[in-house]
C-alpha positions in Angstrom: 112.6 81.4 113.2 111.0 78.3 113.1 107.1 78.2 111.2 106.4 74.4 111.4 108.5 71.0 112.0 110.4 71.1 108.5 110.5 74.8 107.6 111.7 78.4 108.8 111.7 81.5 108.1 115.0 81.6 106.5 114.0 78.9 104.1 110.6 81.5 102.5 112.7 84.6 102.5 116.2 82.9 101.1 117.2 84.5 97.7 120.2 84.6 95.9 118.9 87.5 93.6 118.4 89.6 97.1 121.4 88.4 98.0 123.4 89.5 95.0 121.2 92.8 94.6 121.7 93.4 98.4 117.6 93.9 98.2 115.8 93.4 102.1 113.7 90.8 101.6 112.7 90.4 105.2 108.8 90.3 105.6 106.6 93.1 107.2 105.1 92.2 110.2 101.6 92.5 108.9 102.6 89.1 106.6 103.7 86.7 108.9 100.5 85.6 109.4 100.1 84.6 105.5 103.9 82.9 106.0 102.9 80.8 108.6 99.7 79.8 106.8 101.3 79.3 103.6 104.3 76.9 105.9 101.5 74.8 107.2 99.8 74.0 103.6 103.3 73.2 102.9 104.2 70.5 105.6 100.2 68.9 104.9 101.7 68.9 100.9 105.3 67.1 102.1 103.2 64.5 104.6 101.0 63.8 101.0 104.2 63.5 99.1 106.0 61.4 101.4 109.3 63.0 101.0 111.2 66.4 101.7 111.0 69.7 99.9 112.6 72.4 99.1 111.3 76.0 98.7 113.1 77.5 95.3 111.0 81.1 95.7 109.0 81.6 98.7 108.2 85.3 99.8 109.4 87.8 97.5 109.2 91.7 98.3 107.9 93.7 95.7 111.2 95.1 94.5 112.3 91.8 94.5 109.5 90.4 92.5 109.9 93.6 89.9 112.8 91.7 88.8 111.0 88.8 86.9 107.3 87.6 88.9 104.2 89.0 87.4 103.1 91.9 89.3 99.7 90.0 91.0 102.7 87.2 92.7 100.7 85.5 95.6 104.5 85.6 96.5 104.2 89.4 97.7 101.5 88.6 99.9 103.3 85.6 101.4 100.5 83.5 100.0 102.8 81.1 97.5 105.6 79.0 97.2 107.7 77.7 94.2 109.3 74.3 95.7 110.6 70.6 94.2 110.8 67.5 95.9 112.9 64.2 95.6 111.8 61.3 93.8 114.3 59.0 96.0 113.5 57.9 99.4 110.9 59.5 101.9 112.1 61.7 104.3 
């Protein structure tokens, strides 16, 4: 599903830990309006930054974030985003 020009909903929810722990780390309805809030800020911090990111933790579901976030993650709420960005060219 795709939340703004550069990201989707794959890209907030992808987690190799999940993966691996076979944990569903889908969001609940009732969050995908903090998802798609949290995507825009996103795209208005890759337009500042000139180049392309890419989202290392977004959402996390809380028996997902019992495995190493604090227990108050913003990332439960679909409110936060843990994310790098090139130094090379602008993309």
């Amino acid at each position: 599903m795709k939340l703004t020009e550069h990201f989707t909903l794959d890209k907030f929810t992808r987690s190799t830990t999940a993966l691996r722990l076979k944990i569903d780390n889908r969001v609940p309805d009732e969050l995908m309006a903090n998802i798609q809030l949290t995507a825009i800020k996103l795209e208005l911090v890759r337009k500042a930054l000139g180049k392309s990111i890419v989202i290392t933790s977004g959402y996390r579901c809380p028996v997902l974030n019992a495995g190493g976030g604090v227990s108050i993650s913003s990332h439960t709420k679909g409110l936060a985003v843990d994310f790098h960005s090139s130094f090379g060219t602008p993309k």
